[in-house]
N, C-alpha and C positions, 0 to 999 in steps of 0.2 A: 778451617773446615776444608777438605779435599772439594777439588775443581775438577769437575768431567769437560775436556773440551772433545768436542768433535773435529774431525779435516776428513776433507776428498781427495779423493786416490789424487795421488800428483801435488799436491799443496807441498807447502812449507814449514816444517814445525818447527826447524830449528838450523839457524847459518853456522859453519865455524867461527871461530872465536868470541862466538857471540858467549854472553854471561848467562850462567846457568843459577836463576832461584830459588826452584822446585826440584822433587824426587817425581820424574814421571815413569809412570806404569804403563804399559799397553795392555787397553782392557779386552778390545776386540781390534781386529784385522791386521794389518804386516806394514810395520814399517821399513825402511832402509839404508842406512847408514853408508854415506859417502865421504871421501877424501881428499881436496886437492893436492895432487904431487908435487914434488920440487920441478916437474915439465909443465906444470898448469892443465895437466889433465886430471879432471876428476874419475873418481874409479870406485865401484860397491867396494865394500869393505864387508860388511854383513848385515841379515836381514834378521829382524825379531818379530817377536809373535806375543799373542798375549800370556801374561804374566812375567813380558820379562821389562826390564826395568832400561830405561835410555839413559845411558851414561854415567850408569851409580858413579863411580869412582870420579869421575870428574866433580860431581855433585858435591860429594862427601870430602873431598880436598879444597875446594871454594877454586878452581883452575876452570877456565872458558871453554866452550864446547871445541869436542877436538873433528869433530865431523859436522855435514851438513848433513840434515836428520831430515826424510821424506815421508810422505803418505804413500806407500805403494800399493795400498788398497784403501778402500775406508777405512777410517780408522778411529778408536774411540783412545784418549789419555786419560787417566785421573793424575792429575796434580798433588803431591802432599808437603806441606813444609817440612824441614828439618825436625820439628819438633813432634808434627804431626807425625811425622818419618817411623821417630825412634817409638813413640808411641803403637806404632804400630806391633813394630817386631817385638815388644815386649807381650803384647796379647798372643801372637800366632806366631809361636814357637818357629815353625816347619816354612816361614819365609826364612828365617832366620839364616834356617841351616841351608837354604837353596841358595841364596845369597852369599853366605861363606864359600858351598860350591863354586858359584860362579866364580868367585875372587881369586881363588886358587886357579881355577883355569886361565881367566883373566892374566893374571900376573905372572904365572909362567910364559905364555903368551906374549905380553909386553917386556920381560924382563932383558932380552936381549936389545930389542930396542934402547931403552931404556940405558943402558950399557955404552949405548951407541953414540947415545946423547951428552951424556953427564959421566963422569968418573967416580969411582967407587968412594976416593977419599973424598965430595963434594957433590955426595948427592941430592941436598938438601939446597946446593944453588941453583933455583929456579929460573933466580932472575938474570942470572949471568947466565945462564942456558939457552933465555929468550935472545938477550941481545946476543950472544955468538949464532943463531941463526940467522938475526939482522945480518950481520957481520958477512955469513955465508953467501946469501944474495949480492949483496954490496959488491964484496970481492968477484960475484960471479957474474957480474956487472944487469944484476935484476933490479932494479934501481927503483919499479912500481913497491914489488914485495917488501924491500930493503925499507923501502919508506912506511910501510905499512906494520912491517912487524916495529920498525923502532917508538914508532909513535905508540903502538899498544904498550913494550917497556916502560916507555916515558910514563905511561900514565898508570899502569900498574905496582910500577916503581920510584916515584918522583922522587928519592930522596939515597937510592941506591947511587955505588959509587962510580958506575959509567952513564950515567946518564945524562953526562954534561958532554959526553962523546956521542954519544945516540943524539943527539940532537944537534951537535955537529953534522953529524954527516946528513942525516936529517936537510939542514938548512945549504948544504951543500950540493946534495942532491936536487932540491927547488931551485938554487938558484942556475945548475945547470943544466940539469935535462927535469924541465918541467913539463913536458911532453908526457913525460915519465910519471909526471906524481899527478897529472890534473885527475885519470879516473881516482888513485885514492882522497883527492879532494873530493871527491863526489861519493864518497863511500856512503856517507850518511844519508846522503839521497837516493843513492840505490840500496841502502838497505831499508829505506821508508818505502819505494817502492819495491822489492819484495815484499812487504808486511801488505802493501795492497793489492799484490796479486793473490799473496793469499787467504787474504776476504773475497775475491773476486771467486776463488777454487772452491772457498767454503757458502757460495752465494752469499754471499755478505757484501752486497752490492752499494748498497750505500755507506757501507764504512767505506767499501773501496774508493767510494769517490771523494767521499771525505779526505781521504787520504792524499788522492790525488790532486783535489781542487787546490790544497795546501802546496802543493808538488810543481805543479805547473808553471804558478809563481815566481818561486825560487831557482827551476833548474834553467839555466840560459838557455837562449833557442838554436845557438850553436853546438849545445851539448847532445848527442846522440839521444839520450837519454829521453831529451825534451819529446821528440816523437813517438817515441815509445808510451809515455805519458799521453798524449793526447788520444793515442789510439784506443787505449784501456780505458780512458774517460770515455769515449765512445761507446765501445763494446758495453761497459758498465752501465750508463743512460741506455740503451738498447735493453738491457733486458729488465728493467725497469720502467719501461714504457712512455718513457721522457726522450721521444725521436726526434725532435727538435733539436735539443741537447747535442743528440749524438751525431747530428748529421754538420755539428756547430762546430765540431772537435775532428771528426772522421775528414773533413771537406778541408781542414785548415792542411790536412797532412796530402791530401790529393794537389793541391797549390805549392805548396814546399820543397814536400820532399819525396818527389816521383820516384826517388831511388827506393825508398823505404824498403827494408829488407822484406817485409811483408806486406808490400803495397796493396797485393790481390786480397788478403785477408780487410784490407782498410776499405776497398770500392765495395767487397762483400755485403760488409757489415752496414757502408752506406746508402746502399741498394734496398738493405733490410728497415733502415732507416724512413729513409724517400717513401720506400712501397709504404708502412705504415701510417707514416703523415699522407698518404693518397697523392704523393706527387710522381703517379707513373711514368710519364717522359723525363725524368731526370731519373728515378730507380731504374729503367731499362738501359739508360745509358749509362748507371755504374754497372750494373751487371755485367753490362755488355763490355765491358772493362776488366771484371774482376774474372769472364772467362780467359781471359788471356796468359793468366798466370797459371803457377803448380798449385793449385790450392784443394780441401777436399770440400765434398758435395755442392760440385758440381752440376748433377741431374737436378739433385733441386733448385739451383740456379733456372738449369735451362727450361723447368717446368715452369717455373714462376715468369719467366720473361714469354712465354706462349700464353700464359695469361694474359701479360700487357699489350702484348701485339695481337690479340686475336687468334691465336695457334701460330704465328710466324714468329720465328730468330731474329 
């Protein structure tokens, strides 16, 4: 049975290379399709609208998402299986032929790429495709990427004929610049937390924390990572009305890690904390913290701290 999910503008529906198991639709509002480059800049690619479909072709080839897919409005999917898919098009003729449209555009579109990639006599090797991009990094001494596309090979192709090289270089790469590969060891932990920010984006506050509480655990306290985590566990208990909680997680990262790239956002939110449990001399004195930084609303900061002092700053 097709799956209506909802997201809020800015969520996350979909990471590159992640595995695609559904035909999604856009039933209302505008998503947006992003790219990371071979700079590690990300960059729009293009923006859809409803009735148009996220990534048929990747879909219909069983190949991993080639972009990082956003909500840039609200936004409404319906989900259908493969089988559900083809069922459909057999009823409503007129997606049929909008969808051949699109393919044709499509693949004129990709076909130079495509070109670019793979050679004509050996277009069907995919797998050797993957690894010579490993390859491309490697050689270009991107040794994070390098590690990260070979591992995807390894596992999409365990049984292909360079994969006992891809995991050389793999294990060559760990052993000498593991500087290099520690964020792809934590891939799977930033990809859990993506998935809880966006529960957080869709209020879905308690999965988020769910998600998180799981999170917190596992990611070490010297991993960047771990702060980030706590602060979302924060924010998350805050709007859920559990300020105890948040002021449990928010308070651990104000001891830590002063540096916090969004430290002023962390005093913010412990201010909002504090003020709600009724402990106003300690919420005045994160306030009076968190004005210090670039952060926004501000004025409502500064109204609520004339609260606690009586109309005085």
């Amino acid at each position: 049975m097709a799956q209506v999910s909802n997201y809020k503008a800015n969520s996350i529906i979909m990471l590159q290379n992640d595995r695609i198991r559904s035909v999604a639709l856009v039933q209302k509002g505008y998503v947006e399709m992003k790219k990371i480059e071979d700079d590690d800049i990300e960059r729009s690619v293009d923006v859809l609208s409803s009735g148009d479909f996220i990534q048929l072709l990747e879909v219909l080839n069983g190949f991993p998402s080639y972009y990082n897919v956003y909500a840039k409005t609200d936004v409404t999917i319906v989900e259908f299986s493969l089988k559900e898919f083809e069922g459909l098009l057999l009823k409503n003729p007129n997606i049929s032929l909008k969808i051949i449209k699109n393919f044709s555009e499509l693949l004129r579109s990709i076909n130079s790429k495509i070109k670019g990639l793979i050679s004509e006599d050996d277009a069907g090797a995919m797998s050797e495709n993957l690894f010579n991009i490993g390859e491309f990094y490697y050689k270009a001494g991107k040794y994070k990427q390098a590690y990260y596309v070979y591992d995807k090979y390894a596992k999409y192709y365990p049984y292909d004929k360079l994969v006992n090289d891809a995991k050389a270089r793999m294990n060559y790469i760990k052993e000498n610049f593991s500087d290099e590969t520690a964020a792809f060891e934590g891939s799977n932990s930033e990809h859990e937390y993506y998935q809880a920010l966006n529960e957080f984006a869709n209020e879905n506050y308690t999965k988020a924390i769910d998600i998180l509480n799981a999170l917190v655990d596992e990611v070490s306290e010297t991993d960047p990572l771990h702060l980030k985590i706590l602060y979302d566990l924060g924010r998350s208990y805050n709007r859920i009305g559990e300020y105890d909680n948040a002021a449990l997680f928010l308070q651990q990262i104000t001891d830590v890690g002063p540096d916090f790239e969004d430290i002023g956002s962390v005093y913010k939110e412990l201010g909002d904390a504090l003020y709600n449990s009724g402990q106003k001399e300690p919420a005045r004195a994160a306030y009076s913290e968190a004005l210090k930084h670039d952060i926004s609303g501000k004025d409502g900061i500064r109204n609520r701290m004339k609260e606690l002092t009586g109309g005085e700053e």
